[in-house]
NUMARKE-390926 format. One record per residue (C-alpha): residue in one letter; y, x, z; residue number from 1. Coordinates in steps of 0.25 Angstrom, whole numbers, plus 5000, padded with zeros to 4 digits. Example, Ala and Ser with C-alpha at 12.3 -4.5 7.8 and 13.67 -1.06 7.14 Angstrom:
residues 2
A	4982	5049	5031	1
S	4996	5055	5029	2
end
This chain:
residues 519
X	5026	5923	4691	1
X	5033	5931	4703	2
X	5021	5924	4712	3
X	5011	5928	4704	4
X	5009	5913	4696	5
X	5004	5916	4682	6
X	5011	5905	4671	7
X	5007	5903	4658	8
X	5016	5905	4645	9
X	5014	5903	4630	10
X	5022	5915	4623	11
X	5025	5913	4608	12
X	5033	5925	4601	13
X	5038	5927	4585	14
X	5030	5934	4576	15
X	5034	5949	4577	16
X	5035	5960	4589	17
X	5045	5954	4596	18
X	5051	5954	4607	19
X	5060	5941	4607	20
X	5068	5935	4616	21
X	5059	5921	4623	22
X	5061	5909	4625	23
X	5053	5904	4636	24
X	5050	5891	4642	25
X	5043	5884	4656	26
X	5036	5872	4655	27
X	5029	5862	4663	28
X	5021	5854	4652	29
X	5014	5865	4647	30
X	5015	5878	4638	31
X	5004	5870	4629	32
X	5009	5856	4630	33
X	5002	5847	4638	34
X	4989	5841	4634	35
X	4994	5826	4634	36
X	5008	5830	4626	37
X	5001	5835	4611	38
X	5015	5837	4606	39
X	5016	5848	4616	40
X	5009	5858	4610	41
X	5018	5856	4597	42
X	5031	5857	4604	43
X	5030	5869	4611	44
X	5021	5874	4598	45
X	5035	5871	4591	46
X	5043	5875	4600	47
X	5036	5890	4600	48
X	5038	5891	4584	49
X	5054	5888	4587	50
X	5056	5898	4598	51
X	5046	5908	4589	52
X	5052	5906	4577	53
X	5068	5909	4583	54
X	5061	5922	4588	55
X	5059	5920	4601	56
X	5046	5921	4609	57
X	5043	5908	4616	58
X	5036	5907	4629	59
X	5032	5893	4637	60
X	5027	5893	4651	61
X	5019	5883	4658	62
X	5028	5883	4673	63
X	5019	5887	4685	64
X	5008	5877	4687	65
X	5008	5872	4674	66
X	4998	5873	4661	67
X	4991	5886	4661	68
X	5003	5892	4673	69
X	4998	5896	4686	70
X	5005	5888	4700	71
X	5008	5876	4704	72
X	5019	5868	4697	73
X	5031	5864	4705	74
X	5039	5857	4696	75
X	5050	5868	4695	76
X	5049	5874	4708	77
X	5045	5887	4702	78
X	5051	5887	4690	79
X	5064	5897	4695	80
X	5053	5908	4697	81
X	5044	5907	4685	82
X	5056	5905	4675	83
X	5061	5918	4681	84
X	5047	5924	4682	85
X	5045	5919	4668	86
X	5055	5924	4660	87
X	5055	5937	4665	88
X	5042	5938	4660	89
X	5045	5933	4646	90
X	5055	5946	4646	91
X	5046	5955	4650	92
X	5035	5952	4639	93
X	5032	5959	4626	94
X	5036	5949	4616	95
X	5049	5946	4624	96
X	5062	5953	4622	97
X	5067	5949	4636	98
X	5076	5939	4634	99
X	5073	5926	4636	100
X	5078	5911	4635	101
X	5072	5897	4642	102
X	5071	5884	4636	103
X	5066	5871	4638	104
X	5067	5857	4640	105
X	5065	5847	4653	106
X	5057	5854	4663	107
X	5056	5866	4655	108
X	5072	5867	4655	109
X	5070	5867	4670	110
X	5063	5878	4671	111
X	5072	5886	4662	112
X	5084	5883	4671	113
X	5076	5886	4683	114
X	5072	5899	4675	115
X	5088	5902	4673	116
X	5091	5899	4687	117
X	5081	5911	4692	118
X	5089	5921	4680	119
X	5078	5929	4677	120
X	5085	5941	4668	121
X	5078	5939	4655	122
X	5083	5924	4654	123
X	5093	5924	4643	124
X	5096	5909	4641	125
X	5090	5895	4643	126
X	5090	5882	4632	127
X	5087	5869	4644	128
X	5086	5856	4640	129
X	5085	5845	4648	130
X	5084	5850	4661	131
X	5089	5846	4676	132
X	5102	5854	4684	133
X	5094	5848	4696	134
X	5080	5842	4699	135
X	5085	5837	4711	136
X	5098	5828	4704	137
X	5088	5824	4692	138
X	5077	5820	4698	139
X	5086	5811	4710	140
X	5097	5806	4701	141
X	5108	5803	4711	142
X	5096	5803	4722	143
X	5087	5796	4715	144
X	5072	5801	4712	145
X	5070	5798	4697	146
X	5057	5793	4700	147
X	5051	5790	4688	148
X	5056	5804	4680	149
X	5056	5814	4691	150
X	5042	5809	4699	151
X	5037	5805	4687	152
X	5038	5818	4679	153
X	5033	5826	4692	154
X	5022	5818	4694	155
X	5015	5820	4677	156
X	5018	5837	4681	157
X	5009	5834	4693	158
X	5016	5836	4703	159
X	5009	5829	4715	160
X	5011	5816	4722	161
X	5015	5823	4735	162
X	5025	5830	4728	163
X	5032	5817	4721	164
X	5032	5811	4734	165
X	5041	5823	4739	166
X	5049	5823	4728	167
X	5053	5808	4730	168
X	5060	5813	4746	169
X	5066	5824	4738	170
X	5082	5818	4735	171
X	5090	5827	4743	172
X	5093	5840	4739	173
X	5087	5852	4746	174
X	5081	5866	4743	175
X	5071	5862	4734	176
X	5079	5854	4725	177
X	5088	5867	4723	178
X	5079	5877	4722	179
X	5076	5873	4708	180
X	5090	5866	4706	181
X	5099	5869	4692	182
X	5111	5863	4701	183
X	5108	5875	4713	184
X	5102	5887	4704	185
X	5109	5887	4691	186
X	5121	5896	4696	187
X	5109	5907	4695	188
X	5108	5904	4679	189
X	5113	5915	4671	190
X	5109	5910	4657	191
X	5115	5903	4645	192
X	5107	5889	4646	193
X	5107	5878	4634	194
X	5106	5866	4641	195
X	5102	5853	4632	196
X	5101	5838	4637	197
X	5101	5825	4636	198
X	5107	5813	4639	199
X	5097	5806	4642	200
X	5089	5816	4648	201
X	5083	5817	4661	202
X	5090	5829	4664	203
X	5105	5825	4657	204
X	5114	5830	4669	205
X	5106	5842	4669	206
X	5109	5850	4657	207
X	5122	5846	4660	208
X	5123	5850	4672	209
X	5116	5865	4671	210
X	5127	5866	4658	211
X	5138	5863	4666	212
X	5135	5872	4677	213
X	5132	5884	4669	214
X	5142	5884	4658	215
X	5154	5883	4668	216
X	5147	5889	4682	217
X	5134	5896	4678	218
X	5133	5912	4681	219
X	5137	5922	4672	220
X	5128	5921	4658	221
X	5126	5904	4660	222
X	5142	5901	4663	223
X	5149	5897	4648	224
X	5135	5900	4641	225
X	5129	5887	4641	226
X	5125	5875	4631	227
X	5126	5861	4634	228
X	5119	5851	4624	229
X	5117	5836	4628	230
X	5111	5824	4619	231
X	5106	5811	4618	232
X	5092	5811	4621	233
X	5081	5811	4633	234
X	5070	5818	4640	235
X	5063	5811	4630	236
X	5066	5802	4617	237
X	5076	5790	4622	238
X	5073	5774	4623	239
X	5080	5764	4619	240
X	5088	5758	4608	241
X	5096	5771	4606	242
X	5094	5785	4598	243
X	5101	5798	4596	244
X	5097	5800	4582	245
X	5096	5815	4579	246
X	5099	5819	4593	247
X	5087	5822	4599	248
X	5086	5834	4607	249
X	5080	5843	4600	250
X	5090	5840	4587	251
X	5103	5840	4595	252
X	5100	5854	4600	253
X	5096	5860	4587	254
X	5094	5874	4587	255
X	5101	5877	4599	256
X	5091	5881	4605	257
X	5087	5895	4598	258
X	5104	5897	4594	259
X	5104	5897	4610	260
X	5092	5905	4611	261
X	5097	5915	4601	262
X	5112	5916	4607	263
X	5106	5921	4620	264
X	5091	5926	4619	265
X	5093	5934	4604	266
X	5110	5935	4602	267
X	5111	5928	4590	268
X	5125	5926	4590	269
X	5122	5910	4583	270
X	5136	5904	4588	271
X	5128	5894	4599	272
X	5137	5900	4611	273
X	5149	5897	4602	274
X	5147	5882	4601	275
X	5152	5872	4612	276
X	5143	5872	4624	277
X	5140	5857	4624	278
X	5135	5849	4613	279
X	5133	5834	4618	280
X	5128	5822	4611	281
X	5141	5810	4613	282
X	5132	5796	4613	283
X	5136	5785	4607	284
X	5131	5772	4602	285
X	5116	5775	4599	286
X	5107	5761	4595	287
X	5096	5764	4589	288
X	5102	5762	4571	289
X	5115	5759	4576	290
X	5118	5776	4581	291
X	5135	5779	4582	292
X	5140	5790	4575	293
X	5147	5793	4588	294
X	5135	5799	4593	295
X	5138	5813	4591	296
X	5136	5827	4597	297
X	5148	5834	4604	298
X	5153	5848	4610	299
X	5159	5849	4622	300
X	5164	5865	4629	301
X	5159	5860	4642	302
X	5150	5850	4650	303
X	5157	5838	4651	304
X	5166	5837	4641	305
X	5179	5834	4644	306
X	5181	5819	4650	307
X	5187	5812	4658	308
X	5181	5802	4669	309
X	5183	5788	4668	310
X	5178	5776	4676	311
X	5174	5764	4673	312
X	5174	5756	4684	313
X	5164	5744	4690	314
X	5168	5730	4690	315
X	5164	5717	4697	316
X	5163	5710	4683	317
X	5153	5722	4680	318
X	5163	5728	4670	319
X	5168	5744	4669	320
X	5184	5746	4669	321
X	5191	5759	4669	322
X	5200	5751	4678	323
X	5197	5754	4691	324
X	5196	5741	4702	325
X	5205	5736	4708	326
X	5195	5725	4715	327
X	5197	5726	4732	328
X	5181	5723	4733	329
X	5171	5722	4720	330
X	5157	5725	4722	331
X	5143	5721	4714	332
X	5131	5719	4723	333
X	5117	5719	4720	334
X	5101	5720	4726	335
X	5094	5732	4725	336
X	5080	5729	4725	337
X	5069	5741	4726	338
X	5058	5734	4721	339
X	5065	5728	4708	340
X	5071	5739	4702	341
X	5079	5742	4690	342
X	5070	5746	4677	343
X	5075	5760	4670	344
X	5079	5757	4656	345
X	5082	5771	4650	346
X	5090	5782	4656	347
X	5087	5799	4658	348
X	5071	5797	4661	349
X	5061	5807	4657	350
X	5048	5800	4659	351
X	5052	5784	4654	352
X	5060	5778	4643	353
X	5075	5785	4643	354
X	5089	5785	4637	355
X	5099	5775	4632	356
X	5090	5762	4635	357
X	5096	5748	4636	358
X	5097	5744	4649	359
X	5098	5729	4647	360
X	5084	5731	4648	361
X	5087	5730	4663	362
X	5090	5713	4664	363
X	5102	5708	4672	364
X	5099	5710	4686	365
X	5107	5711	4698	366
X	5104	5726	4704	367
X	5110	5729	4690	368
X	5123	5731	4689	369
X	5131	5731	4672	370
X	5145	5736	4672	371
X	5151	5738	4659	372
X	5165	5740	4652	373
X	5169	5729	4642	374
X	5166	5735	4628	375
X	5172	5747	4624	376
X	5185	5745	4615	377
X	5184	5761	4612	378
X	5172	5772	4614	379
X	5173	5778	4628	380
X	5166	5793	4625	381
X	5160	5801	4638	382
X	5154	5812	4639	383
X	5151	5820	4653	384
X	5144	5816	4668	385
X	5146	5802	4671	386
X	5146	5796	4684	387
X	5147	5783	4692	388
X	5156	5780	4705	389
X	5147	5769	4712	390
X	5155	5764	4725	391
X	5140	5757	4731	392
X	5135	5750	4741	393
X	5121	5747	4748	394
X	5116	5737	4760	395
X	5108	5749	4764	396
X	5106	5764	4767	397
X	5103	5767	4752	398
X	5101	5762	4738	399
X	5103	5767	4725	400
X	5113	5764	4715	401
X	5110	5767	4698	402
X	5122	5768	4686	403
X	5119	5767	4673	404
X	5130	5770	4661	405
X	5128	5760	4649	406
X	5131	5762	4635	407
X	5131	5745	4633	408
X	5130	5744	4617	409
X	5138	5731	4609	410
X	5124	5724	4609	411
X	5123	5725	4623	412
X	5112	5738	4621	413
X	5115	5745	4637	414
X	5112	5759	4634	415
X	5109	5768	4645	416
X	5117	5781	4645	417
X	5116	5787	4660	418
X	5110	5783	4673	419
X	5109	5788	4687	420
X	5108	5783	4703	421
X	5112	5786	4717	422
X	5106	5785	4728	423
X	5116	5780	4738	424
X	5112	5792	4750	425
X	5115	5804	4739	426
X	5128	5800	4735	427
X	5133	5810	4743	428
X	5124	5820	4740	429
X	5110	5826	4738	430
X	5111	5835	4751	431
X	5103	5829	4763	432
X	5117	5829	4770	433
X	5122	5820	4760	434
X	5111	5809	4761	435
X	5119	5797	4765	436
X	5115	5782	4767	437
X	5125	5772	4763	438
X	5130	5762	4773	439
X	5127	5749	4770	440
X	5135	5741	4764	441
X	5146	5753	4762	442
X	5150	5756	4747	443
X	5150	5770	4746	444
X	5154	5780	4731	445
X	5141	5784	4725	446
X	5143	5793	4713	447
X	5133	5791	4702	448
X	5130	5803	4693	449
X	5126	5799	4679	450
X	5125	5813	4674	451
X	5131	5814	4661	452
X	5132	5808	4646	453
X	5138	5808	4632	454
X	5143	5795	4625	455
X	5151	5786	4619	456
X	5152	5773	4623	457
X	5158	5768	4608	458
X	5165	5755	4606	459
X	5159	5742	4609	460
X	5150	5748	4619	461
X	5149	5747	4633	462
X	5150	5757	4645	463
X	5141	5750	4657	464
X	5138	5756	4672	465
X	5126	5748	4676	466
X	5125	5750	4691	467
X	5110	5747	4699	468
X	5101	5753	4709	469
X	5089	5755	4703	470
X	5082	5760	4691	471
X	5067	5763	4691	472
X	5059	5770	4688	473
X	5070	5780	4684	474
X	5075	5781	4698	475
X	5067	5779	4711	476
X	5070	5765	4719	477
X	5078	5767	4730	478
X	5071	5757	4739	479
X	5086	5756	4749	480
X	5079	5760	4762	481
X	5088	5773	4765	482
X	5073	5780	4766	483
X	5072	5794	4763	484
X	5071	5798	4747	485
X	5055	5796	4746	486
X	5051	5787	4757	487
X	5049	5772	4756	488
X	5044	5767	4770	489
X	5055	5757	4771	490
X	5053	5745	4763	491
X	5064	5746	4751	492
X	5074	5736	4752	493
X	5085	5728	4743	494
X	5099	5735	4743	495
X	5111	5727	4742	496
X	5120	5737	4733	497
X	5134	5735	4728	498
X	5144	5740	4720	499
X	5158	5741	4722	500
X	5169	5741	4710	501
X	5182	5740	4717	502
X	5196	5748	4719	503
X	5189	5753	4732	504
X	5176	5757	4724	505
X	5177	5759	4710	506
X	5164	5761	4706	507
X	5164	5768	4692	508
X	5157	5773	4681	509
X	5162	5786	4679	510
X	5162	5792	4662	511
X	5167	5805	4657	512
X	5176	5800	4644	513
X	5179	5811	4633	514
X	5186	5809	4622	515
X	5177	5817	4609	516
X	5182	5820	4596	517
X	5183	5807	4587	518
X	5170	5810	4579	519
end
């Protein structure tokens, strides 16, 4: 590297002379696999033979301080540099004929993005799957740390204790957060990237996201060059009673990723740049034996597909209307306590059980709130970002508030489709400027981003919004105090929280309706 720092690379290269183009990828978890995960080794022993076998030499790198790679590891602190650093070495080798492409999933994506966003000249394309736009937005959702996730992961790369703790203080945005940041760098991306995700994926808004902004807005050589392909799975296989038959990730993608590879790295003219830009998996009604044949893969010439937004509004009797309130003063009320908690059943988790998971695993309580619309009497088909319009309340400087969209099945099964929280100081920002406590008692608009989805909420179903203020161990606890992000001196304390739903303060569930070819 440019500071001198040696890393170590596993090269693999076609029979013959060469050169060939390469395909190169960064890695945390070890060139060789790591000693407790035997099926390491085979993976990246298969995964050699594909890129071989199309003709490209493959190259994987353990990131500075990892494996057999000299430095200290920095969770992706130096991975702008290296990438650079990187690839232009791989073009300048013997067995390489100076074009090269990135691939890689998780935190290898990352550093492919973070490669791209350095443009060394040799880098040709990139094929990213589930990857973040922005560390800062993923790992505090709405403001809030993903404790067991974020801290968690950090913590089995070895990151050290004194760091962790740092981390927890670290909500607001800064200089740091954006050095690394998709959502800051990626105007310097010059690159056709093939970004694949998942809905329930712990980086969903982030393939989005890095699509949208470099297909309509990216330099010269990313803008109208981009791929877009979103399914129904997880960082990891899903729990639950539901399943996506056939539609793992590896299946749905197919062989897109050497057609992408040969389009850009080798010129084969194979038609891929000729298809739509976004293929996306429409869900629909999934129990395990019971799968709908509405369940179904779609295209769409941009990211979101044409919609419209349409609200369904909170009511007193716990019910969703598209007619707004008419209600002078309605409001629901209930107890926030830190030390009980709301379980996490399900959602976009990386280190626990994920996906579409029953929450009528979480009992009747008050701090949990179930709005739902009667039955549908038709399908109601989205397909975009979804969001929530929360008019709340607190009886003190801050708390947090939690939304949920349900897919509620005729038996009564609650499946999980999105979630997300606030955290009552960021809703008017991330900035340290924008930090701003609420006044008690004062019901204020805080905006909800659920990220995006694809689904169809078929007949006989259910669409619910279930409204609460805590979900752990997904999401750190707020403990109410108005305490700096990190510190607990002060001993938590129960929030009284409300709710408001009416003509003053419509809360609303917000979904992006489209209307798709009758299949």
């Amino acid at each position: 590297m440019r500071d001198g720092t040696r890393l170590a690379a596993n090269v693999f290269t076609p029979p013959g002379k060469g050169p060939w183009p390469v395909i190169l990828s960064r890695t945390p978890y070890l060139k060789d696999g790591r000693p407790d995960h035997p099926e390491d080794a085979k993976r990246l022993a298969a995964l050699a033979r594909r890129y071989v076998a199309a003709g490209y030499a493959y190259v994987v790198q353990d990131v500075r301080g990892k494996g057999h790679s000299q430095g200290f590891y920095q969770a992706f602190e130096n991975d702008i540099e290296d990438g650079y650093d990187t690839v232009e070495w791989a073009a300048s080798q013997a067995w390489s004929n100076g074009v090269v492409g990135m691939t890689g999933g998780s935190a290898l994506g990352i550093t492919a993005n973070e490669a791209a966003m350095a443009a060394p000249p040799h880098l040709k394309a990139a094929y990213v799957v589930v990857a973040p736009y922005d560390l800062l937005a993923n790992s505090y959702m709405g403001g809030v740390l993903k404790e067991k996730d974020v801290l968690g992961w950090n913590k089995d790369q070895g990151v050290a204790e004194d760091k962790l703790n740092a981390q927890r203080v670290r909500a607001v945005d800064d200089v740091f957060w954006n050095r690394a940041a998709m959502s800051t760098n990626r105007k310097y991306i010059r690159i056709p990237i093939y970004n694949v995700g998942g809905w329930y994926d712990i980086f969903d808004h982030g393939n989005i996201s890095n699509f949208e902004y470099l297909q309509n807005r990216g330099a010269k050589g990313a803008r109208g060059n981009q791929k877009l392909l979103m399914g129904p799975f997880g960082h990891g296989d899903l729990s639950g009673g539901l399943a996506y038959p056939g539609m793992d990730r590896g299946t749905l993608a197919g062989d897109q990723e050497i057609r992408w590879f040969d389009y850009w790295l080798k010129g084969v003219d194979n038609g891929i740049m000729d298809e739509p830009p976004v293929t996306y998996f429409m869900m629909a009604s999934a129990q395990k034996g019971a799968y709908s044949a509405k369940n179904r893969v779609l295209t769409s010439a941009n990211w979101p597909p044409a919609n419209r937004e349409v609200r369904y509004y909170l009511a007193p009797d716990k019910s969703l209307s598209t007619r707004p309130p008419t209600a002078s003063e309605a409001k629901a009320t209930y107890r926030f306590d830190p030390a009980n908690p709301v379980p996490t059943v399900g959602g976009a988790n990386l280190t626990f059980e994920r996906g579409p998971m029953d929450q009528r695993a979480i009992a009747p309580r008050q701090d949990y709130l179930r709005f739902q619309t009667p039955a549908l009497d038709k399908d109601v088909v989205i397909a975009g970002p979804v969001k929530v319009e929360l008019y709340g309340a607190t009886d003190g400087l801050d708390t947090d508030f939690m939304a949920k969209l349900v897919d509620v099945y005729p038996d009564g099964y609650e499946a999980l489709v999105l979630d997300a929280p606030i955290r009552a100081r960021y809703r008017d920002g991330r900035m340290a400027d924008d930090v701003k406590m609420m006044t008690p008692g004062a019901p204020e608009e805080l905006i909800i981003d659920m990220w995006s989805t694809a689904i169809t909420f078929e007949k006989g179903h259910r669409i619910a919004l279930h409204v609460t203020s805590s979900n752990s161990p997904r999401f750190e606890i707020n403990p109410n105090t108005g305490e700096a992000a990190g510190r607990h001196e002060l001993k938590p304390r129960v929030a009284t929280n409300s709710v408001y739903m009416d003509a003053a303060r419509p809360s609303a569930l917000v979904l992006p309706v489209i209307y798709p070819p009758e299949k």
